[in-house]
C-alpha positions in Angstrom: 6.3 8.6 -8.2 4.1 10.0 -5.3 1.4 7.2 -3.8 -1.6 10.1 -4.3 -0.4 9.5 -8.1 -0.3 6.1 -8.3 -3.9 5.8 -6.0 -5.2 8.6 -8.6 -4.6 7.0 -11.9 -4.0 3.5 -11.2 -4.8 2.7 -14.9 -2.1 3.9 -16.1 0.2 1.7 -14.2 -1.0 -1.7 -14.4 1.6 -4.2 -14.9 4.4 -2.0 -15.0 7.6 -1.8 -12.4 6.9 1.2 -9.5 9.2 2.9 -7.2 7.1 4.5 -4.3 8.0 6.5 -1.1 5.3 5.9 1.9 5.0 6.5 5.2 4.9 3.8 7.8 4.1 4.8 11.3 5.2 2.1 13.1 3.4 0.4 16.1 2.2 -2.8 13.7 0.6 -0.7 11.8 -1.1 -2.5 8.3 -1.0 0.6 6.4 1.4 2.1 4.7 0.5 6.1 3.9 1.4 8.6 1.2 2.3 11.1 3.6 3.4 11.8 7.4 0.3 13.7 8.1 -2.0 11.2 6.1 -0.8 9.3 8.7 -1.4 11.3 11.8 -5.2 11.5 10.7 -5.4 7.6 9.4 -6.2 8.9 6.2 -7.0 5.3 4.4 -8.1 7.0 1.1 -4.5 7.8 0.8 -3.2 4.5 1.8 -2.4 1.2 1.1 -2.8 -1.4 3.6 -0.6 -4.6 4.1 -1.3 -8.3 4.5 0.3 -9.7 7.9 0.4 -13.1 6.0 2.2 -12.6 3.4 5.8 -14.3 3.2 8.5 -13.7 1.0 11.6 -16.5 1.9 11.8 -17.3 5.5 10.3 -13.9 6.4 7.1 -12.3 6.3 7.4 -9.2 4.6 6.0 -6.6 7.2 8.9 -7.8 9.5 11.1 -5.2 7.3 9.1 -2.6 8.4 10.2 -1.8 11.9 11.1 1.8 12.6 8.4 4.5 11.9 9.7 6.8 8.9 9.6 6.8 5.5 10.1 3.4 2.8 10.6 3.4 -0.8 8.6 0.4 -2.2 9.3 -1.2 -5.5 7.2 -3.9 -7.3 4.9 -4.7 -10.1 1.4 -3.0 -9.2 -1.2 -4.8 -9.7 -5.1 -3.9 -9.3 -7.5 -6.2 -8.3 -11.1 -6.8 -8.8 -14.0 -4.5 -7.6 -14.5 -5.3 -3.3 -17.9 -5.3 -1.7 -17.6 -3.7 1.6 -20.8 -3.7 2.7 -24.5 -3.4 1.1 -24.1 -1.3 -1.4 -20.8 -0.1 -0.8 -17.8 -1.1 -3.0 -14.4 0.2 -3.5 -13.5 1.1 -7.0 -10.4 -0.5 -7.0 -7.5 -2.4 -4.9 -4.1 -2.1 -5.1 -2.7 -5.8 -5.0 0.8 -7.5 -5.8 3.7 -8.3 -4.3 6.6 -5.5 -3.3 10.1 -5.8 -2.6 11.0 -3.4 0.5 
């Protein structure tokens, strides 16, 4: 499944296994993008954006994302709760979980 389909009808894939391809760009970057040109114009709406703290094992899990190019992620997706971004301004939804890369 694309990212853009997975970011589109999140619903429909709550608590189920997912395979997804994104793009990582490299540098340390925390997001991870549905395409190379989503990328190139730090598109977040089409992005999912990792959490440098996060540890699977001995490793954190960014540290297998090194070379900029393309990933397939599997895991359990997961939504999470409504976030407040600023007054008045909340997201509708949050992709959360835990992937294997």
């Amino acid at each position: 499944m694309s990212l853009v389909q997975l970011l589109q009808t999140p619903e429909a894939f709550e608590g189920r296994a997912i395979a997804v391809v994104i793009f990582y760009p490299g540098d340390g970057a925390r997001a991870l993008f549905a395409t190379r040109d989503a990328a190139d114009a730090n598109d977040l709406a089409s992005a999912l954006l990792i959490d440098n703290t996060q540890v699977e094992g001995d490793y954190p899990v960014k540290d297998e994302l090194r070379a900029t190019g393309f990933y397939r992620v599997h895991g359990t997706f997961k939504r999470s709760q409504p976030v407040v971004v600023g007054e008045g301004v909340v997201v509708p939804f949050v992709v959360g979980g835990r992937s294997q890369i």
